[in-house]
N, C-alpha and C positions, 0 to 999 in steps of 0.2 A: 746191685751194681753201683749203689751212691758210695756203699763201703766201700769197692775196689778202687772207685775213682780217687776218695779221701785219702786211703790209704798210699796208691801209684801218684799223687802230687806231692804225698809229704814225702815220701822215697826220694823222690826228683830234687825236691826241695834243698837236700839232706845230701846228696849228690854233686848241687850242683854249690851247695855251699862248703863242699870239704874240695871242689876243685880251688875256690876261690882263694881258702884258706893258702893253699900250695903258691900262691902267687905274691909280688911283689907290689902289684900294683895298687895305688889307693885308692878307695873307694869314698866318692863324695855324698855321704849320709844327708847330707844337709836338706833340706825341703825350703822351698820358696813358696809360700803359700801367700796368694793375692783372695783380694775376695773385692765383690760387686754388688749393689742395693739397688731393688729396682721396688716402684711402686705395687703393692698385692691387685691392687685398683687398673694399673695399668694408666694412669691418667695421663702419664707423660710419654706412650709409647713404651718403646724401647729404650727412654733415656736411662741411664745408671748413675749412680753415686758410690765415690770409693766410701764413703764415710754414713752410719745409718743415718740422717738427720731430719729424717722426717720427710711425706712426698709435701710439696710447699702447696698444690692444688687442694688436696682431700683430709691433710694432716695425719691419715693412716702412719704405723710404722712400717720400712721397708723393708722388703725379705731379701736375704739370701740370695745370691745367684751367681755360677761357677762362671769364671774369667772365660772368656771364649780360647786365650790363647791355651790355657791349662788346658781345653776339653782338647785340642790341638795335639795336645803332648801326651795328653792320655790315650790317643787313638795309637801313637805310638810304640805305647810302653809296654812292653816285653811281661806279663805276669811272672812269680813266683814258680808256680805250675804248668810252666813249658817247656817245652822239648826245647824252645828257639833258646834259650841259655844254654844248652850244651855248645860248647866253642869245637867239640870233635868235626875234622875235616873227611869228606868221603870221597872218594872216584865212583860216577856214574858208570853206565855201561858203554857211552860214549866217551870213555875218559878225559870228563870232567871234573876237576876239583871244586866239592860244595860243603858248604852249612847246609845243618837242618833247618835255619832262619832264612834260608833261599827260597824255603817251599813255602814261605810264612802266606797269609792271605787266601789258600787254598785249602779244602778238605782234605783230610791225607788216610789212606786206608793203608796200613803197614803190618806186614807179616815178615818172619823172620824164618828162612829157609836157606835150602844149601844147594847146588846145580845136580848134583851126583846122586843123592839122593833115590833111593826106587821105590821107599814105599811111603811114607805120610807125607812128603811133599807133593809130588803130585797130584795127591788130593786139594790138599793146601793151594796149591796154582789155580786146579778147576775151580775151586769155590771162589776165590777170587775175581777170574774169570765171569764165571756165573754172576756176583754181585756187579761187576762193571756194565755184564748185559744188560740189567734191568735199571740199575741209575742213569737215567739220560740225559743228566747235566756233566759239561763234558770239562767242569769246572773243579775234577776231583782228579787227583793225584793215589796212584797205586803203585804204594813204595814195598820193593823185595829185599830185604837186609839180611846179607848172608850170612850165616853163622860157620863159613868158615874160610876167612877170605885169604888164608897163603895160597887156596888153591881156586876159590874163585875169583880170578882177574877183571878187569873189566871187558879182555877180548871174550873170554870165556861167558861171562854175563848177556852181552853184544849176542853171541852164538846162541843163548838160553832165550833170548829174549823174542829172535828171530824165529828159531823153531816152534815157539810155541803160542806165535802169534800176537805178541805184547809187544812189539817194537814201534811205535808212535810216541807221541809227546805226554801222555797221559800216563806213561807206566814209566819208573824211575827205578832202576838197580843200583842196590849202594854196596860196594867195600869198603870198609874201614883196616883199621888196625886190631890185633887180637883183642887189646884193652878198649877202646872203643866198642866195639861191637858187645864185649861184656856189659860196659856199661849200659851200653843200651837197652841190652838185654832185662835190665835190673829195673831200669824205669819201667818196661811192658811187661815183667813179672814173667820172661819169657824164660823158663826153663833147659837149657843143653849141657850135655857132656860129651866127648868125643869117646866114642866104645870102639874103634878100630880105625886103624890106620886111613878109613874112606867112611866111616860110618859115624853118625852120629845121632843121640837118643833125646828128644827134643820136645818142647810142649807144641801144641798146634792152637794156637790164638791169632787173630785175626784184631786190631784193633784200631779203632778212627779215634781221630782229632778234629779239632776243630780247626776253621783258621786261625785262631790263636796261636796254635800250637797246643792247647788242653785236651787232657781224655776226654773223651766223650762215653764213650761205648767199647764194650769187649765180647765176643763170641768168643768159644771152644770149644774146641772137639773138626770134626772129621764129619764134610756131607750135613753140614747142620743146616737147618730149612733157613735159608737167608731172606726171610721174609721180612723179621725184624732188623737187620743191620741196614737192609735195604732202605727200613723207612725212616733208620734214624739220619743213616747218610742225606736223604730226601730231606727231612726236617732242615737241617745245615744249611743247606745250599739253596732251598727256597728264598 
């Protein structure tokens, strides 16, 4: 599983640097790096020095220690290996227009299906389903990305989401654009081709993030014992 993760971050990686490339805009590489010296001793508290020069109580030399404002900006910052740098816009099933970096801060459990569908999606739904029943932190997002959205709308989503019991705050239906959804597809290593004019031949993976936005974990297959996605979701959100 550590393969698949290293592998689906350097993807993303690789993705979201060939978007970057397509654009105009500059990119400020520069780093402002501050730094802080605080006694190993701790004689003086909490007090710091920009400069190493010795604590003046104990004479020890002083160590290291990260700017409070940086640790600040770092709670911030978007890693390499996220979904949140994808700039693709989606309509919910509420027709809303979002970022993936809208769900930032939450767990996210995303599968990628289609409304029409009659035979591996449905399964695909229940298990999901199934995982939501047993995770009681109500702190996780269960996103359905359709892989075919000229024909899934967002009213149509709305109608999907309602028949089959997923319409609250917790379950998030996305369309995108053909290319969008492609790519997202490439990030979660999600396999589809359209084999008739209503059908389509599809992988069935099920995969979470963190609130980062980073893989975390990946199932597949169809009725798999969600015992283990279960507990990695669990793991997260503790």
């Amino acid at each position: 599983m550590k393969a698949i993760t290293i592998r689906l971050s350097f993807l993303l990686a690789i993705i979201i640097g060939l978007n970057a490339c397509g654009t105009d805009e500059k990119i400020n590489t520069e780093e402002t790096v501050t730094a802080a010296y605080i006694c190993p001793m701790e004689c003086e508290g909490d007090k710091t020095y920009s400069e190493n020069v010795g604590c003046p109580v104990c004479k020890m030399d002083l160590r290291i220690v990260e700017n409070k404002m940086n640790e600040e900006v770092d709670e911030n910052t978007i890693s390499s290996g996220s979904i949140f740098n994808l700039t693709s816009k989606w309509k919910t099933q509420n027709n809303e227009t979002i970022e993936l970096k809208d769900l930032k801060g939450q767990v996210l459990v995303v599968v990628m299906v289609y409304t029409s569908c009659k035979a591996a999606c449905p399964r695909l739904v229940a298990d999901m389903r199934g995982i939501h029943e047993k995770v009681e932190n109500k702190d996780v997002k269960y996103v359905l990305v359709s892989i075919d959205p000229e024909t899934d709308t967002p009213e149509k989503l709305k109608a999907f989401a309602i028949e089959n019991e997923m319409d609250n705050e917790q379950w998030v239906f996305l369309q995108g654009t053909v290319d969008d959804v492609r790519e997202f597809s490439n990030v979660l290593a999600v396999k589809y081709k359209q084999i008739s004019p209503i059908d389509f031949s599809h992988s069935n993976i099920i995969t979470v993030f963190n609130p980062a936005g980073e893989l975390h974990f990946q199932q597949e297959g169809l009725g798999v014992n969600n015992e283990e996605i279960v507990s990695e979701i669990n793991e997260l959100v503790q």
